[in-house]
N, C-alpha and C positions, 0 to 999 in steps of 0.2 A: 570566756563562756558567759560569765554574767553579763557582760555587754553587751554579747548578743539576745541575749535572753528576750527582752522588752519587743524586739524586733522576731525572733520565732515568735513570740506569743499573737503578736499583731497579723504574722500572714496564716498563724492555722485558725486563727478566730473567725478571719473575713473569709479563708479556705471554706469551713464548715459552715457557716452561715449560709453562701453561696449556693452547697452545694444542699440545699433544701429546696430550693425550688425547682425539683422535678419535671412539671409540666412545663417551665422552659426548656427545659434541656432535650427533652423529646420533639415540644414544638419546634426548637430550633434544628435539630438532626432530619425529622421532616422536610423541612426547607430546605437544608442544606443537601438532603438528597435528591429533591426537587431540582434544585439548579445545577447539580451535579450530571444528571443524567439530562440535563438540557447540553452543558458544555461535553458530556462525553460524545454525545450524537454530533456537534456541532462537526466535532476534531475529526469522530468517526466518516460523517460525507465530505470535510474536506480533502481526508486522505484517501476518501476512495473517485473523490471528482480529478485529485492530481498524482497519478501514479508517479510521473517524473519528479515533483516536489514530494511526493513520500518518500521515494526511495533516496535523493538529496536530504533530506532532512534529518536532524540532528540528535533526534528520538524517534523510535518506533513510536505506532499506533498502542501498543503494551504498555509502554513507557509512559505515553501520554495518558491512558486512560489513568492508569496508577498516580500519575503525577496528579490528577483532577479528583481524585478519592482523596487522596492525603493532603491536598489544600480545602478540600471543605472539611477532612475531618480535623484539622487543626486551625478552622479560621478564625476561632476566639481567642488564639495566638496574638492575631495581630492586632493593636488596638486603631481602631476605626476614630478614634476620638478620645475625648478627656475621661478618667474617672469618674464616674458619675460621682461619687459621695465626695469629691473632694471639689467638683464643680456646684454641688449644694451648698457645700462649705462653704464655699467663695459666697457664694451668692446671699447664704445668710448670715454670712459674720463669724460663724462657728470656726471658720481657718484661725482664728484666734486661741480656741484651746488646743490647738495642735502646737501655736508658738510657747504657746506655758507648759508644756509636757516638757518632762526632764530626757528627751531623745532626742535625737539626729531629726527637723523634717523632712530632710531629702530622704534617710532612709527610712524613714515609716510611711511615706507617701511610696515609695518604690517596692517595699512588701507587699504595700494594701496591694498595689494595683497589680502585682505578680500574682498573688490571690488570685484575686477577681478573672484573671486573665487564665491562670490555671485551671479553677473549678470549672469555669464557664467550658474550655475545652476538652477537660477528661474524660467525662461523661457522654460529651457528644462523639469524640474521637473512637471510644468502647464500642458503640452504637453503630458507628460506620466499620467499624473494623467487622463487627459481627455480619454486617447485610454485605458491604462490599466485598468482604475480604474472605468471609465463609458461606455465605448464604447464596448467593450468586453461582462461585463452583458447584455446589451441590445441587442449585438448578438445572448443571447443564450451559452455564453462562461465565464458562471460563476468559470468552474473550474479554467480555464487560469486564471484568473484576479489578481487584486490590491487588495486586500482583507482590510477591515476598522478595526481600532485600538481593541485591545481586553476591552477596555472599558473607559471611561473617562479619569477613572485614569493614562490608559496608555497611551493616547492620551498628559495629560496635563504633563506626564513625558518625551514622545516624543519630543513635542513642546521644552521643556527647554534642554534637551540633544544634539536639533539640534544645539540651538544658541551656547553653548559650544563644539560643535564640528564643527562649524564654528571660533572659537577662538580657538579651538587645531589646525586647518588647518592651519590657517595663522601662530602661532608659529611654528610648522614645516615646513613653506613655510618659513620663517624668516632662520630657520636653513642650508636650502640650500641656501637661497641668501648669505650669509655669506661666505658658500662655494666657492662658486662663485664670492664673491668679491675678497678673497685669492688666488683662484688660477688663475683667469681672465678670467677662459671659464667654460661653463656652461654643456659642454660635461662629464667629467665624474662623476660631481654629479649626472646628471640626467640618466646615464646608472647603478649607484648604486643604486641610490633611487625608481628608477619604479620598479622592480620587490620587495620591501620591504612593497611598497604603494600596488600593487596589493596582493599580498598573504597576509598580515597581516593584511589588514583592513574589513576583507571579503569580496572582491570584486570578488574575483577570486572563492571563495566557501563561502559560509554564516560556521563561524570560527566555532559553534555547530555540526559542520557536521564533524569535526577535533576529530585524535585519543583521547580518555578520558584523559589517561597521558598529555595531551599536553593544555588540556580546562585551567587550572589557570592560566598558561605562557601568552596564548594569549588572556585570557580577560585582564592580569596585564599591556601589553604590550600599549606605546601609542599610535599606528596606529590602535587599535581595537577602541579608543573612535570617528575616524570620521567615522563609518558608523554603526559596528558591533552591539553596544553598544547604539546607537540610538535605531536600527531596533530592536532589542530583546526587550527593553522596549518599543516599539510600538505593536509585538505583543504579551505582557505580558509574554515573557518569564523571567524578570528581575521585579519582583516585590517587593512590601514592603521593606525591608531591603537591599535586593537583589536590588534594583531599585537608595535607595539612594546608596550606594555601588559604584555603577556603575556613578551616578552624580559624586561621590568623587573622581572616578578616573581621573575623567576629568577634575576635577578641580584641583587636584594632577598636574598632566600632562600640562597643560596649564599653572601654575605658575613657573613650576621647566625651562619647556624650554623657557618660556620667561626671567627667571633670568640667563640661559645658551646663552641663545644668544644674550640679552643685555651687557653680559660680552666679548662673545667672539666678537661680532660685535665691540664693543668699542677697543680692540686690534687690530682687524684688522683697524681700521681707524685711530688709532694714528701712524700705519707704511703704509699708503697709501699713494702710487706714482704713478702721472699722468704725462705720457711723452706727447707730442705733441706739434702741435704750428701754 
């Protein structure tokens, strides 16, 4: 417990810090409702332009809208890019007091940015729950909504798929800092890695809704396990065998890159050079 200790302290410090800036977190639930109700209308005329590809298709219109609520309200989930405080760091030299701490840097850079990644979404996620998920039925706008798990079981498989894809996010947040430590600027990790974040973790379209040849690839794939892969076993499309399946991938995925970028991070710091003075 004392071990861990240094590392709790690191992820409720930048938790709570985070979660002071309010007016982000509203601005951003704003937006996110914004594009939300752009991509549910989207789904909503293409299912009513193709009755034969509705009814062929792999999700209802329910499913999909649901599926489109729960990836905006978890999109601070997936990290779009580097740590910002750790891409400063790079950038001023300061990654040097992180190498004279008496901790792990892999695991204090992977709390901070579990953090960051956490507050950013809890807040917004509460927000959506409230308009999507209750304000809307009470409207009278049962279609549009947040639609509720498809049963306990998927609920309590939900629940544990999030926390492991909250530890897939920060090992692929890990994987770009890394980058970013190597090359000293955070620009063209994060011009490769956003459009791989958006299209592959269903962000951009719920992955179900992708040509049949192509369904194994991007369930196998690890940017399906922060969101895709939650949401399908939330609305029981991923059950029984199918469901643990889907846990194992994540837990696949989250051991293999944190032993990749425990390795690759440890190389890049035994040839790290800080100029200044």
């Amino acid at each position: 417990m004392d071990a861990a200790r240094p590392y709790l302290a690191a992820f409720s410090s930048r938790f709570l810090l985070m979660l002071q800036y309010r007016a982000a977190a509203i601005a951003g639930f704003a937006t996110q409702c914004w594009w939300g109700a752009i991509k549910v209308m989207i789904l909503a005329a293409f299912f009513a332009a193709s009755p034969g590809a509705a009814e062929a298709s792999p999700i209802s219109l329910a499913q999909a809208i649901t599926y489109i609520w729960m990836v905006q309200a978890l999109l601070a989930l997936t990290p779009w890019g580097s740590d910002p405080e750790v891409a400063q760091a790079v950038r001023t030299g300061s990654v040097a007091y992180d190498r004279l701490r008496p901790v792990d840097t892999y695991w204090l850079w992977y709390v901070r940015g579990g953090a960051w990644m956490v507050s950013r979404a809890a807040p917004r996620a509460a927000l959506m729950l409230l308009a999507a998920g209750l304000a809307l039925p009470l409207l009278g706008l049962e279609a549009w909504a947040w639609g509720p798990p498809a049963g306990l079981a998927a609920a309590g498989f939900f629940t544990v798929s999030l926390g492991l894809a909250v530890a897939l996010s920060s090992a692929l947040l890990m994987i770009v800092n890394i980058v970013v430590a190597a090359t000293l600027t955070d620009r063209g990790a994060v011009v490769l890695y956003n459009p791989l974040v958006i299209v592959f973790s269903g962000n951009l379209l719920p992955l179900a809704l992708y040509p049949d040849w192509a369904q194994t690839a991007l369930l196998m794939q690890p940017f399906a396990g922060m969101l895709d892969i939650p949401l399908r076993l939330y609305m029981g499309q991923l059950a029984g065998a199918w469901a643990w399946a889907g846990l194992g991938l994540q837990v696949f995925w989250v051991l293999a890159l944190i032993l990749v970028g425990r390795a690759a991070l440890a190389r890049v710091m035994a040839r790290l050079e800080v100029q200044g003075g």
